[in-house]
C-alpha positions in Angstrom: 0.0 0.0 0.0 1.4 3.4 -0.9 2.4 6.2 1.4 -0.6 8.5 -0.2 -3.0 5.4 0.0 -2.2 5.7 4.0 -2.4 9.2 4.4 -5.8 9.4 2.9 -7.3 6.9 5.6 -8.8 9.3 8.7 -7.1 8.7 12.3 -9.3 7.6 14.8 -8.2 7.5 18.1 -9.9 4.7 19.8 -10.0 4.8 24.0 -9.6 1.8 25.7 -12.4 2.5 28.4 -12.4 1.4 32.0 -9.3 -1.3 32.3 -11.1 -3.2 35.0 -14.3 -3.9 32.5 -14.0 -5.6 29.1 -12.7 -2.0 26.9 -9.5 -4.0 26.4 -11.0 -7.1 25.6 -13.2 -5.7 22.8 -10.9 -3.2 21.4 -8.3 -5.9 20.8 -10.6 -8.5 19.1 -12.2 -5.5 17.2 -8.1 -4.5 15.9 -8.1 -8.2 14.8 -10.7 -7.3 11.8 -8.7 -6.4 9.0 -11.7 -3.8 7.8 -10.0 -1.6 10.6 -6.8 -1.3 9.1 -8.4 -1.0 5.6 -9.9 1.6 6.1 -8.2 3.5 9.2 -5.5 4.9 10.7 -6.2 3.0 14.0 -4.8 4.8 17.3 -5.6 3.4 20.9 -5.3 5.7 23.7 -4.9 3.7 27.2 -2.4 1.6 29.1 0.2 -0.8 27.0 0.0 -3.1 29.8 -3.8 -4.0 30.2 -3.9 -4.4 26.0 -1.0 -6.7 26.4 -3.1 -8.8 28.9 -5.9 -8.8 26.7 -3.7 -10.0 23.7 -2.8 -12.5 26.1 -6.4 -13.3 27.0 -7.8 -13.3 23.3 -4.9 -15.5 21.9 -5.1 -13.4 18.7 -1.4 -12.6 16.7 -1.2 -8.9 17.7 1.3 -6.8 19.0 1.4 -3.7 20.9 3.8 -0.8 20.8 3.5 2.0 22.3 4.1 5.6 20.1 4.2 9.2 20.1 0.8 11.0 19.7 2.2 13.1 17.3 3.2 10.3 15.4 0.1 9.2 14.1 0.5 5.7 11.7 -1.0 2.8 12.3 -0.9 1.3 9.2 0.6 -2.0 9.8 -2.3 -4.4 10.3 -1.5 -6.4 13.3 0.5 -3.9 15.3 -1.9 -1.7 18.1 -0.1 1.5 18.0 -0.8 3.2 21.9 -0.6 6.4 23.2 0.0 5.8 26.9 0.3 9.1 29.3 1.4 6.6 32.0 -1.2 7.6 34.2 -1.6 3.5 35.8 0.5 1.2 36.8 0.1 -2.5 36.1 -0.6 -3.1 40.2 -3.5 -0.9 40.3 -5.5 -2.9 37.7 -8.3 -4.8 39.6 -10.4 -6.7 36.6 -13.6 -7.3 38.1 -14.0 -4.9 40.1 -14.3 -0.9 40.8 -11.4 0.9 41.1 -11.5 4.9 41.6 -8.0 4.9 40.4 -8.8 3.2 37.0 -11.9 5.3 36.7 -9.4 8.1 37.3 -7.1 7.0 34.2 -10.0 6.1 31.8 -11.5 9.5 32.3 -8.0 10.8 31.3 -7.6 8.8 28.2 -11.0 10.5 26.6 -9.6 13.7 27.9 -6.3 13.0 25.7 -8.4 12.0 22.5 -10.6 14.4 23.1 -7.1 16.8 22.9 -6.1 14.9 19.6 -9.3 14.9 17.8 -9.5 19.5 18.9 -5.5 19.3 17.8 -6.9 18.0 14.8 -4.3 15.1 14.8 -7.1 12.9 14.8 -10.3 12.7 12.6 -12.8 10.9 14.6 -13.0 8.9 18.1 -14.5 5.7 19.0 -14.9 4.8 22.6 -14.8 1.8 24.6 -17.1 1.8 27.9 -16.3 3.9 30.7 -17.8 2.9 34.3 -20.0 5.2 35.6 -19.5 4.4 39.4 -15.6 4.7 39.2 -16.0 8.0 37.4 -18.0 9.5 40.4 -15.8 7.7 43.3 -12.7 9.2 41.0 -14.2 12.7 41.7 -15.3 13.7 38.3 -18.9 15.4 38.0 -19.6 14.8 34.5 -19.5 10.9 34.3 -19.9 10.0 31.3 -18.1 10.5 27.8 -20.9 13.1 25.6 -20.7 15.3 29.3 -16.8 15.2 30.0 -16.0 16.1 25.7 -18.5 18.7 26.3 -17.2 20.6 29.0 -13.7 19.6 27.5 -15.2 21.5 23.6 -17.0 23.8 25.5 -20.0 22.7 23.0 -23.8 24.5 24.3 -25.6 21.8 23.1 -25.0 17.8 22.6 -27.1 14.9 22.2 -26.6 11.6 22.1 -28.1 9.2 19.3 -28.3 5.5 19.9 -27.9 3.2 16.4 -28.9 -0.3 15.2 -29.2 -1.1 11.8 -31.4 1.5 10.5 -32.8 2.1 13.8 -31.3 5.9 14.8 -32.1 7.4 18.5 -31.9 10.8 19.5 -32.3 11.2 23.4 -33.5 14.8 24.6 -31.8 13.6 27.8 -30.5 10.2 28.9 -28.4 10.0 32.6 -31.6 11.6 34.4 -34.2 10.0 36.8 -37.1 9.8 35.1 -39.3 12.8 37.0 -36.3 15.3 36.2 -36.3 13.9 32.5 -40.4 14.3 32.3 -39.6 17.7 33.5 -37.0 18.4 30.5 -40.2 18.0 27.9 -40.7 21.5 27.0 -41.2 23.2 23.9 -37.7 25.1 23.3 -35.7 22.3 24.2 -37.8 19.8 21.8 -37.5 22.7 19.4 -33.3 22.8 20.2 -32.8 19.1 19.6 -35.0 19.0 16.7 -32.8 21.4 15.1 -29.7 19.9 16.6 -30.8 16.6 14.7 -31.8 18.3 11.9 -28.7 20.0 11.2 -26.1 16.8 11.7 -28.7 14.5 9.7 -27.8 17.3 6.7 -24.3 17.2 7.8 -24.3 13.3 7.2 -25.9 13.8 3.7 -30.2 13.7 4.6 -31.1 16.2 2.2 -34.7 16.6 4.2 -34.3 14.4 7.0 -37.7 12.6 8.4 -36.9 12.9 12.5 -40.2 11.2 14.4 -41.1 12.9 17.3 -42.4 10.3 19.5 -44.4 11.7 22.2 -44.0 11.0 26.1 -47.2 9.6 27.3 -49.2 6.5 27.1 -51.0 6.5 23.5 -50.0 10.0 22.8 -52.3 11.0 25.8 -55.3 10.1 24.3 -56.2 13.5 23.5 -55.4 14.9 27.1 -56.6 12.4 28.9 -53.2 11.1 30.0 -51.2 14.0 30.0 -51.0 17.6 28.6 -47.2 17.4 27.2 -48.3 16.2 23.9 -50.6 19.5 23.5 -48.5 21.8 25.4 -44.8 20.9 24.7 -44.4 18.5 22.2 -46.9 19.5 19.1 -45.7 23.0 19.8 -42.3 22.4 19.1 -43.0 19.9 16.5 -44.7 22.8 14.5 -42.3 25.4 15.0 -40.1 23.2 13.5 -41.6 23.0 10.6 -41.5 26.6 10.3 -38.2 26.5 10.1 -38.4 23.6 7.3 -37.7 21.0 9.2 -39.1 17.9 8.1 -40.4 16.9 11.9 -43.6 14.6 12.5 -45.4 14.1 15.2 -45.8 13.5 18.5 -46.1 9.8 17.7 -47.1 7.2 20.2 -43.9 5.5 21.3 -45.3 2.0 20.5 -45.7 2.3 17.1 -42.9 5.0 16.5 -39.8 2.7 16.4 -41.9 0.0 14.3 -42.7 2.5 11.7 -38.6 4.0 11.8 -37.5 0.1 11.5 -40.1 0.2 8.1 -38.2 3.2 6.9 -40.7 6.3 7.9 -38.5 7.9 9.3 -34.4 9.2 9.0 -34.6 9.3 12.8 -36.3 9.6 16.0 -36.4 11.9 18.5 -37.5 10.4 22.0 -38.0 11.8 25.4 -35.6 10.1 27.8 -33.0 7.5 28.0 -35.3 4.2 28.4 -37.7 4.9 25.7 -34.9 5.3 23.1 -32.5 2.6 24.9 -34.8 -0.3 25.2 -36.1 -0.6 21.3 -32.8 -0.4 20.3 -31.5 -2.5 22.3 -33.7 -5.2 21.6 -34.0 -4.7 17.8 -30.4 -4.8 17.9 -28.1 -5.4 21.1 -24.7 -6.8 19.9 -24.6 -4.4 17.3 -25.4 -0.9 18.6 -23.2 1.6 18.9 -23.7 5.8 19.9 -22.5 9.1 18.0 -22.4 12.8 20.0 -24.5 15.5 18.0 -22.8 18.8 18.6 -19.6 18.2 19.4 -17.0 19.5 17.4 -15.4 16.3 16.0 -16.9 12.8 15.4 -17.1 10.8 18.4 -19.1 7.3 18.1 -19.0 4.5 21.0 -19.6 1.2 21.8 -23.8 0.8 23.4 -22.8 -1.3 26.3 -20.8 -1.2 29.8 -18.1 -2.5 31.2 -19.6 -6.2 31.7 -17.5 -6.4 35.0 -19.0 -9.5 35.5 -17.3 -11.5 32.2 -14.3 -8.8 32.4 -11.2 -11.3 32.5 -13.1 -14.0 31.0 -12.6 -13.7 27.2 -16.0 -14.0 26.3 -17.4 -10.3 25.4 -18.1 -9.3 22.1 -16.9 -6.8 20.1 -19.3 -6.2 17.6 -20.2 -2.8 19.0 -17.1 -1.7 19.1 -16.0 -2.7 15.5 -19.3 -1.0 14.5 -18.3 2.2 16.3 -14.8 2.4 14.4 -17.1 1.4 11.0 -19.4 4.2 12.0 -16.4 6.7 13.1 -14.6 6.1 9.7 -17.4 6.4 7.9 -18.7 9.9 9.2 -14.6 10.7 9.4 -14.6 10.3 5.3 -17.9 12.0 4.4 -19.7 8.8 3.5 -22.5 9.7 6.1 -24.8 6.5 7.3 -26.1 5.2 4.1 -24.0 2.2 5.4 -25.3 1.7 8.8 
C-alpha cells in the first residue's frame, strides 16, 4: 500500500475504556478485523500493559507498541499502536471490580483524544465503555463521555443518538431519573434538539431528514386524557419546527414510533428520555449498537454497552459494538454519512 493510499485513511483514536471492564478485551478483538486497518489509521489511547493482557487473554497474533501521539500511523495491520500518558501502573488494575484509580485513568484517556481529535491530529473517536460508578468515586462530576468532551469543547448543546441497523435514536436527555427527564419536555428544548438533529442529519448527507417525534405519554395522551405534554410541549415544538423547514412529524405514540422507523418512515427519532430510546434499540439490535455525539466539534461514536465487569477477564465479550463504532467513526470521518449503517 502506498504512502498516499495511508495518508488518505482518517485517524481515529480509539480509548480503551475502564481497564477493570472488558474496553481492552473488545478493542483488541475489534483490531483483529482487517476492515479496521483498511480503512483506518487506528490509534488506541490507554495503558500498553492492560492491551497486552488482553492480547494475552484473546490468543489473537497482535502486538502492541507503544508511540508518540504526534506520530500518528498505524498502518501496519496487526501492530496496536498506543498512546500511553502513564497515568496506571500494572498493580492498580483490579479486573472485576471498581477501582476509583482506574476510573481516574479512563476519564484521562478521553480527555487526551478528546485533545487529539481538537488538535486536529485525529479525525474521529471511538470509545470503549467507561464505568460510571468509578467515574464518580474518581471525583469527576460529569461521568460519562458526551458530558466530559462537552465541558472539555466547550459545546452548548449535545445529544446523544443510539444506532442499530437502521434504527437511529436521538435522546432529549439520557443520565436523568425519570421525574427530572419528564420535566426536560418543554417546547424550546424539543425545538433545540429537533434542530440539533436536523442539522447533523444534513451534515451526514439527509437532504430533508424525516426525524419522528415520539411523544412521552401512554398513547399519545389520548387526546389529554393522559397528559398535557403532547398538546403543550411537544406539538408545539414539532410545529415550529416545521417553520423552520424541518421535516419533523409528530408527536407519535412511542409504541408504534420505532416499528414504523425500523419500516423506513422515518431518517430518525427523537424520544424523550434514556429508556424509551434505549430499550427498542437494544432489543432490535443489542450486539450491534453503537452511539455518536450531536454537537460536538469532531466525530465521536462509542460502543452501546458497559463495562460487563461481571465476564471482564473471561474472554468472552463481544466486540461487535465496538468494531461497528470504528465502522461508523470512519465512515462519518470520510464524508460517507450512514447510508452504510
Amino acid at each position: 500500500m502506498s504512502k498516499a493510499e495511508n495518508s488518505a485513511k482518517p485517524a481515529i483514536a480509539i480509548t480503551m475504556g475502564d481497564p477493570c471492564g472488558i474496553g481492552p478485551e473488545v478493542v483488541v478483538k475489534a483490531m483483529a478485523d482487517p476492515i479496521v486497518y483498511a480503512t483506518c489509521r487506528p490509534l488506541v489511547v490507554g495503558n500498553v500493559y492492560a492491551l497486552e493482557q488482553a492480547v494475552a487473554l484473546t490468543g489473537l497474533p497482535l502486538k502492541i507498541k507503544e508511540v508518540d501521539e504526534t506520530t500518528v500511523a498505524g498502518t501496519e495491520p496487526g501492530v496496536i499502536e498506543v498512546v500511553d500518558i502513564h497515568n496506571l501502573n500494572p498493580e492498580d488494575i483490579t479486573v472485576g471490580e471498581i477501582s476509583p484509580t482506574c476510573g481516574k485513568a479512563a476519564m484521562e484517556w478521553v480527555t487526551k483524544a478528546g485533545q487529539l481529535a481538537l488538535a486536529g491530529l485525529v479525525d474521529a473517536l471511538a470509545t470503549a465503555p467507561l464505568n460510571k460508578e468509578a467515574a464518580s468515586l474518581a471525583g469527576y462530576k460529569s461521568i460519562g463521555h458526551m458530558e466530559l468532551l462537552q465541558e472539555l469543547s466547550k459545546s452548548e448543546l449535545v445529544a446523544t443518538m443510539l444506532m442499530a441497523k437502521n434504527l437511529r435514536v436521538v435522546h432529549l436527555s439520557t443520565h436523568r431519573s425519570l421525574s427530572r427527564a419528564c420535566e426536560l419536555v418543554k417546547k424550546d428544548r424539543i425545538l433545540e434538539y429537533l434542530q440539533l438533529t436536523h442539522d447533523s442529519f444534513v451534515s451526514y448527507g439527509f437532504v430533508s431528514p424525516r426525524i419522528g417525534t415520539a411523544a412521552l405519554n401512554p398513547h399519545g395522551s389520548d387526546g389529554g386524557l393522559m397528559g398535557d405534554e403532547e398538546a403543550d410541549e411537544i406539538l408545539p415544538a414539532v410545529e415550529a419546527a416545521k417553520a423552520l423547514g424541518i421535516n419533523a412529524i409528530g408527536p407519535v405514540p412511542a409504541d408504534i414510533i420505532f416499528h414504523q422507523a425500523i419500516q423506513n418512515q422515518y431518517d430518525v427519532v427523537l424520544c424523550m428520555y434514556h429508556d424509551q430510546g434505549h430499550i427498542p434499540v437494544k432489543v432490535y439490535g443489542f450486539e450491534e449498537s453503537i452511539t455518536a455525539n450531536l454537537g460536538l466539534p469532531f466525530i465521536r461514536t462509542s460502543v452501546d454497552h458497559g463495562t460487563a465487569f461481571d465476564i471482564a477477564g473471561k474472554g468472552v465479550a463481544f466486540h461487535e459494538s465496538m468494531l461497528e463504532s470504528i465502522r461508523l467513526a470512519v465512515s462519518l470521518a470520510r464524508g460517507d454519512g450512514m447510508s452504510a449503517f
